[in-house]
GULUMPA-317799 format. One record per atom (N, C-alpha, C): x, y, z; residue in one letter. Coordinates in steps of 0.001 Angstrom, whole numbers, padded with zeros to 6 digits, always signed. Atoms other than C-alpha are relative to their C-alpha. Example, Ala and Ser with C-alpha at 12.3 -4.5 7.8 and 13.67 -1.06 7.14 Angstrom:
% GULUMPA-317799
+000890-001190+000000a/+012300-004500+007800a/+000900+001200+000000a/-000820-001190-000060s/+013670-001060+007140s/-000770+001090+000730s/
% end
This chain:
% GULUMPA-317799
+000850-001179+000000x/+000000+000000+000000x/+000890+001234+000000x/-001131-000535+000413x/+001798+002950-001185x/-000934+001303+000420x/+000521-001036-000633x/+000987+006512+000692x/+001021+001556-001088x/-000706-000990+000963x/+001908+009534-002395x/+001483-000009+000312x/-001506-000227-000125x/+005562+008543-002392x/+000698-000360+000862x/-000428+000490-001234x/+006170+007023+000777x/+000646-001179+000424x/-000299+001460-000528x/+007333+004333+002394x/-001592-001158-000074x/+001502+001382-000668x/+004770+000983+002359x/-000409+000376+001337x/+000338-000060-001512x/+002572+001004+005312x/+000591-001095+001169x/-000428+001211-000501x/+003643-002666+005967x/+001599+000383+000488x/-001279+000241-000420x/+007661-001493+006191x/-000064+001602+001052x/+000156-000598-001043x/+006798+001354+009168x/+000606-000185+001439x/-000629+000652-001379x/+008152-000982+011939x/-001059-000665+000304x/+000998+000658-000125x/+006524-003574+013210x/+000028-000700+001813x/-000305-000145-002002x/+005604-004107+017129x/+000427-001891+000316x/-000622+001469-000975x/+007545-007359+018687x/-000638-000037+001118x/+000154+000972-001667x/+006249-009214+021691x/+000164-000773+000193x/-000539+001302-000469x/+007908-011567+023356x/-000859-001192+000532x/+000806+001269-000684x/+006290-014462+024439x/+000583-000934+000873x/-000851+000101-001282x/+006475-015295+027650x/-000668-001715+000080x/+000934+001660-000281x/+005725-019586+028489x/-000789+000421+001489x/+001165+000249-001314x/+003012-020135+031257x/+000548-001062+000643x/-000859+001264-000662x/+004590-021888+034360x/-001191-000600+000836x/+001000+000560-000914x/+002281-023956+036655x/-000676+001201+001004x/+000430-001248-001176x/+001844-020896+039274x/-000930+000718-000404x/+000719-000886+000745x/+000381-018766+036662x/-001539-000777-000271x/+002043+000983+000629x/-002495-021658+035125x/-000306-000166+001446x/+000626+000756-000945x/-002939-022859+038525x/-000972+001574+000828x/+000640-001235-000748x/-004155-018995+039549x/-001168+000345-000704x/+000484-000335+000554x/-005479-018563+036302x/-001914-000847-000034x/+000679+000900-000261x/-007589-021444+036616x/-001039+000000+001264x/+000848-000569-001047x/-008890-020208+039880x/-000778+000692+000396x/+000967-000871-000336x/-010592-017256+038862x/-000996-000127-000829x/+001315-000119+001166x/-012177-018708+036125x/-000542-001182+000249x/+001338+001270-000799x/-014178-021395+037999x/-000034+000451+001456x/+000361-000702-001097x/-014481-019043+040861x/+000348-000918+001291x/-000339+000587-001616x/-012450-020499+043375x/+000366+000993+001145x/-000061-001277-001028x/-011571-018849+047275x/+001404-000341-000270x/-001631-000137+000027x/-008152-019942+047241x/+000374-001595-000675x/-000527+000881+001101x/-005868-022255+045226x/+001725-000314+001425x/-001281+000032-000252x/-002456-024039+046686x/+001162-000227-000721x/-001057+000421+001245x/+000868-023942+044927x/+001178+000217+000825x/-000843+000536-000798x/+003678-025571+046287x/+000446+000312+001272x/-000213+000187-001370x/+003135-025556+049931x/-000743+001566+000219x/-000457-001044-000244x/+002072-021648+049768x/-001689+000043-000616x/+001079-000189-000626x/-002155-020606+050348x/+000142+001117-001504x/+000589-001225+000541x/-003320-018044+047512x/-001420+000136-000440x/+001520-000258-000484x/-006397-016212+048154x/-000188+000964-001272x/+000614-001401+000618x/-008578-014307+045583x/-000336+001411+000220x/-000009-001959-001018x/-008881-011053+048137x/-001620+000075-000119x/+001033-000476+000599x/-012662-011234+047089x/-000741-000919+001650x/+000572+000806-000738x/-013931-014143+049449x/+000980-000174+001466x/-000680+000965-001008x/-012946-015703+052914x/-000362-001301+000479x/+000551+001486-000152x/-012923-018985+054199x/-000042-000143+001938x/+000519+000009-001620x/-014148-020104+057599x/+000630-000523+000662x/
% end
């Protein structure tokens, strides 16, 4: 796509993002808020959603 004389739109720069891998800590949290759990454990160590408490 050619702009009166210009550079292509396509050779402008183009945005990089790295891609980061998903380690167990992350799915196992992720996983928690999307089946609405109060808290989740990951390796030995209690994490709470801040939303709920438990009795």
């Amino acid at each position: 796509m050619e702009c009166d004389g210009q550079e292509s739109a396509d050779s402008n720069g183009a945005l990089s993002m790295p891609v980061i891998p998903m380690n167990t800590a992350a799915e196992a949290i992720i996983n928690m808020i999307n089946q609405g759990q109060i808290q989740v454990t990951i390796n030995g160590f209690t994490v709470s959603n801040g939303l709920a408490t438990t009795q």
